[in-house]
N, C-alpha and C positions, 0 to 999 in steps of 0.2 A: 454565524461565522465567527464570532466572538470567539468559542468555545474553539475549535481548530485553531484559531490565530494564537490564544493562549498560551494554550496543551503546544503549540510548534514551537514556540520562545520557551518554555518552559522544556522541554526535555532533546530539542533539537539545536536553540539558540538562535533561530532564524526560521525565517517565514516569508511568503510574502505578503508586503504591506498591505493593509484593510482592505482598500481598495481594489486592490489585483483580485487578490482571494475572493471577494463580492463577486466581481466579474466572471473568474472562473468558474464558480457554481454556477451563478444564473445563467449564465450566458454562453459557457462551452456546450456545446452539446454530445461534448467525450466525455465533460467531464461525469462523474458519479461519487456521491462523497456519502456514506455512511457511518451515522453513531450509534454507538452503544450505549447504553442504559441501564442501570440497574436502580431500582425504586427512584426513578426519575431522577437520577445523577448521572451525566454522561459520564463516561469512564473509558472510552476510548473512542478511535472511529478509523475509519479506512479509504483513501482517496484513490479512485482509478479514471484512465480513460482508456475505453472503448472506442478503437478504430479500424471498426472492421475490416481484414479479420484478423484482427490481434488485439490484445491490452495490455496496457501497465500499471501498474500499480506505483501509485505517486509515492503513497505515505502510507503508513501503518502505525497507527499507536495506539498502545494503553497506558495509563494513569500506572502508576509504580503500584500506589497499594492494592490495585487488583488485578496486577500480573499474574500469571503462572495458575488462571482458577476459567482458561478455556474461553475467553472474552475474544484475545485475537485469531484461536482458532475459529470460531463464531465468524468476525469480521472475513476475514479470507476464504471462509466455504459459502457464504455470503456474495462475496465478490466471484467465484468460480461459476458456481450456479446459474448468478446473472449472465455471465461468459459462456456457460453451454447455453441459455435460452437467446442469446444472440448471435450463437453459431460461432463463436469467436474459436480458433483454433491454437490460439498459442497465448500464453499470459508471459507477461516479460515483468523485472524489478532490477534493482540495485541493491546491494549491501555494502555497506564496507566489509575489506578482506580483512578487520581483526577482527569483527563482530561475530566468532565461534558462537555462540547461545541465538542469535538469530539465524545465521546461516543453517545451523540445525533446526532452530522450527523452522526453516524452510523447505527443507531436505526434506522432513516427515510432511510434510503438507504437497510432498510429488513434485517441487523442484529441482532440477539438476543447475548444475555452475556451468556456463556455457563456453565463459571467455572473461577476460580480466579488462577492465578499464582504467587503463593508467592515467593515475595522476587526478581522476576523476574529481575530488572530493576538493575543495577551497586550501584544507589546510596539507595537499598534496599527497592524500594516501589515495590509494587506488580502492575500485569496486570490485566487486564481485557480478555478474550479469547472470541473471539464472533464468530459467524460462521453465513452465508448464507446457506442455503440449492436454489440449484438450478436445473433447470430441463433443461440439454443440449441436445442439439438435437440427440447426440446417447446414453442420459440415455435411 
């Protein structure tokens, strides 16, 4: 948990404290947190929970130096898969509404923008709500 508490202070400016974060891995049973690897350096990873039948996807990140080389498409088809083998029908996130470069690898990865969440975000910009519909093996 180190390593997500890090990388979230580091490219996000906030996280939750050690503690929480502990708790939510072991002890959610929505939760699902996935890292990425490359010659045993994590470099990214992907938080969701699973409540059936839907998901969301908490967090998504990768390390800046190895953006843009298919790590978070990895993490996200990752996270989907696991969502059709638990029948899950709909995957949900958030974006912020400037974040144009995320918003599209979201678009290309088969989500649509559903509806806006105003004010959503601390320092009062709104979200984007996007959703997957997916068809899991015991929809």
């Amino acid at each position: 948990m180190p390593y997500v508490y890090q990388a979230e202070l580091e490219v996000f400016g906030k996280s939750l404290d050690m503690p929480m974060l502990y708790d939510e891995v072991i002890y959610n049973p929505m939760a699902h947190y996935f890292i990425a690897c490359i010659h045993q350096e994590r470099v990214g990873y992907i938080g969701c929970w699973i409540t059936e039948p839907n998901a969301e996807i908490l967090n998504l990140l990768v390390q800046a130096p190895y953006r843009k080389q298919g790590i978070g498409r990895a993490l996200i088809n990752h996270v989907i898969a696991l969502c059709q083998e638990k029948g899950v029908q709909a995957l949900t996130l958030e974006v912020n509404q400037t974040d144009e470069p995320t918003i599209r690898f979201y678009e290309n990865s088969g989500f649509k923008i559903i509806t806006t969440r105003k004010q959503y975000y601390a320092t009062g910009e709104d979200a984007l709500l996007m959703m997957l519909t997916i068809r899991g093996e015991n929809s």
